[in-house]
C-alpha positions in Angstrom: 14.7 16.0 92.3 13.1 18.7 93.5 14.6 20.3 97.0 12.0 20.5 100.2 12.7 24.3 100.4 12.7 25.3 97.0 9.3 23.4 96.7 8.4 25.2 100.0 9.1 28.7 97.9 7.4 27.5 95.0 3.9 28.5 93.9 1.0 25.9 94.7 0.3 23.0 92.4 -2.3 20.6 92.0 -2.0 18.1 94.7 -1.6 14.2 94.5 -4.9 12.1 94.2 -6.0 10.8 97.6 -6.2 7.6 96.1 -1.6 7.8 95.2 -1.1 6.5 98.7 -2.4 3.4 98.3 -0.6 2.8 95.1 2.9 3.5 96.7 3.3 0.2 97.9 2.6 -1.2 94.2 5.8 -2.5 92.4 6.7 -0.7 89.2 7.2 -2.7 85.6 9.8 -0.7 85.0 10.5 -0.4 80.6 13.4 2.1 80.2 15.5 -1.1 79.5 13.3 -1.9 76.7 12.9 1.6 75.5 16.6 2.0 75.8 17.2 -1.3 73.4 14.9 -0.1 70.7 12.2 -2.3 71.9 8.1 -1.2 71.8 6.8 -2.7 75.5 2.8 -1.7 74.7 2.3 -4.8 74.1 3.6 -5.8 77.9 2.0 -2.6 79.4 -1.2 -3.5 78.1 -1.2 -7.4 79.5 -0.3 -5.8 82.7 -3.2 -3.3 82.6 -5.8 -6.2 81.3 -4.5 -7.5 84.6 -6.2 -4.8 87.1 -9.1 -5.4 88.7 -11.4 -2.4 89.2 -9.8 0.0 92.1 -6.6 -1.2 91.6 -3.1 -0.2 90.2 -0.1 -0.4 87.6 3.2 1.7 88.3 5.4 2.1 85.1 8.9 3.4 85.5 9.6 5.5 82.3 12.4 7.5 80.8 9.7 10.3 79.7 6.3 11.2 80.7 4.5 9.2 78.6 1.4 10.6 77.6 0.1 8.6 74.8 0.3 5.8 77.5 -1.8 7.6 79.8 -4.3 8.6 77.0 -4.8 5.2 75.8 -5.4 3.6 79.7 -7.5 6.4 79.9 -9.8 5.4 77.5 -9.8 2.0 79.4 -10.9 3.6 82.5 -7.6 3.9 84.2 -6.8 8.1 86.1 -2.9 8.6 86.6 -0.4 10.6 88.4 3.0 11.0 87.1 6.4 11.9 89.0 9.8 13.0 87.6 11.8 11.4 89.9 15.0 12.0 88.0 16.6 12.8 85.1 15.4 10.2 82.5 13.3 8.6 85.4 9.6 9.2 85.3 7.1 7.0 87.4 3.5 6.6 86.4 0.1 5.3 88.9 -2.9 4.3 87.3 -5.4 3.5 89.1 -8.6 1.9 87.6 -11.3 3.9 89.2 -13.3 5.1 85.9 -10.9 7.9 84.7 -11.9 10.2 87.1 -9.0 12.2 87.0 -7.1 11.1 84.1 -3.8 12.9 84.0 -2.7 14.4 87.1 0.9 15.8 87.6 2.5 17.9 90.7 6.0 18.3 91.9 6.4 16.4 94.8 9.9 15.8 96.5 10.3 12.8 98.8 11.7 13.1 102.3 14.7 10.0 103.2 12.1 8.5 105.3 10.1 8.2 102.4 7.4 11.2 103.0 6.0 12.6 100.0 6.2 16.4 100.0 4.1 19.2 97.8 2.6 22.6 97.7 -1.0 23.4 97.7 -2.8 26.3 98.5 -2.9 26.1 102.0 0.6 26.0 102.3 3.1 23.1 102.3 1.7 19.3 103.1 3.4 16.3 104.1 2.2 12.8 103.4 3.3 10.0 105.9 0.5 7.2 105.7 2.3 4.4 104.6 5.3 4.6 106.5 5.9 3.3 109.6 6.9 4.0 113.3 8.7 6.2 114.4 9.1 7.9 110.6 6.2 9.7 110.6 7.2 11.7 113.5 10.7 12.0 112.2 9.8 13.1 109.0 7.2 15.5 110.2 10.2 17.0 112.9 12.7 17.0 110.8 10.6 18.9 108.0 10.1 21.4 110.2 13.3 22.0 111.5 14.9 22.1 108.6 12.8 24.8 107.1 13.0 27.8 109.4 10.5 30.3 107.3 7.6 27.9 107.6 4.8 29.2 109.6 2.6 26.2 108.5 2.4 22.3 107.6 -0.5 20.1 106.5 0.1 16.3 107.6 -1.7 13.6 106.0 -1.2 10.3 108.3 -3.1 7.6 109.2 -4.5 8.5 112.8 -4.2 11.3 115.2 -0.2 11.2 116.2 -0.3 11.4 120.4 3.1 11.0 120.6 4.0 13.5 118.3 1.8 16.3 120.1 4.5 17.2 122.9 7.4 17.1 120.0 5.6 19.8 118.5 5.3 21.4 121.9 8.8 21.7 122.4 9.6 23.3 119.3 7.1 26.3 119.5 4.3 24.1 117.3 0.3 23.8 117.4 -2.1 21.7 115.9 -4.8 24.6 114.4 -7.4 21.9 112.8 -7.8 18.3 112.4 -10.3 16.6 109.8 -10.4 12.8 109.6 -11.8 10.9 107.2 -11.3 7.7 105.6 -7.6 6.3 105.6 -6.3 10.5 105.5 -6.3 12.5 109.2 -5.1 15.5 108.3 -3.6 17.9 110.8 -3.3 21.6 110.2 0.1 22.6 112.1 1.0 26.1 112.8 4.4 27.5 114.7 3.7 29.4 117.3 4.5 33.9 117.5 
């Protein structure tokens, strides 16, 4: 897994798909068993992708990457983002929207709260959207504190967090910017001279 700091130190990379949020909450058909007992599970994997609707998802838990997987549900409409979360543990979203961005890959480390961390040009962002009160705030506090060189931090949530604002106060933090739009406000932050 990769470390918050060392991803903090780390050259951007592409980001997640706005659309991985949605699909965290998905449960993954998980085939390293299968693959581990000589067994082929296409067969199951395709059922299961026959099974989404248009806009939805499929989460596969791999021991690889597995990009002939991802080519052929490609073909079939289907864009995915793929995680190493381990050694020998890979997890895969599709999400049936038209292939519009068909293989998508990033480092992202996850917070204990459940926060999905990553680089991007900007600086370092922090996705909290689907978890719930108080760990938003948590994560976003204890992100900062725990990384003493960063000047900057670009938080994806749900809505505008008021109760977070005099947190951030207290610890010599702004919010620069805010942009909302649909099911992503995202809040520039910046530690004050």
């Amino acid at each position: 897994m990769v470390g918050v700091v060392e991803l903090a130190s780390r050259p951007p990379q592409d980001s997640p798909p706005a659309w991985l949020a949605m699909a965290l909450d998905q449960p993954p058909l998980d085939v390293r068993a299968a693959l581990a007992q000589g067994e082929d599970p296409l067969g199951l994997l395709m059922e299961a992708a026959d099974g989404v609707g248009f806009g939805g998802f499929l989460v596969v838990d791999a021991p690889f990457n597995p990009s002939p997987l991802r080519r052929i549900l490609a073909a079939r409409g289907f864009s995915s983002y793929g995680r190493c979360l381990g050694s020998g543990h890979w997890r895969i979203y599709f999400h049936l929207n038209g292939a519009a961005d068909w293989e998508h890959d990033s480092e992202v480390a996850l917070l204990e709260e459940g926060a999905m961390v990553w680089r991007e040009a900007d600086g370092l962002h922090v996705d909290v959207r689907k978890l719930s009160p108080p760990h938003p705030m948590l994560a976003i506090l204890r992100l900062i504190e725990s990384t003493p060189d960063l000047s900057g931090l670009v938080v994806h949530h749900e809505r505008l967090p008021q109760y977070l604002l005099p947190e951030l106060a207290e610890r010599g933090w702004c919010v620069a910017r805010v942009v909302e739009e649909f099911q992503d406000v995202r809040l520039w932050l910046e530690r004050g001279a």
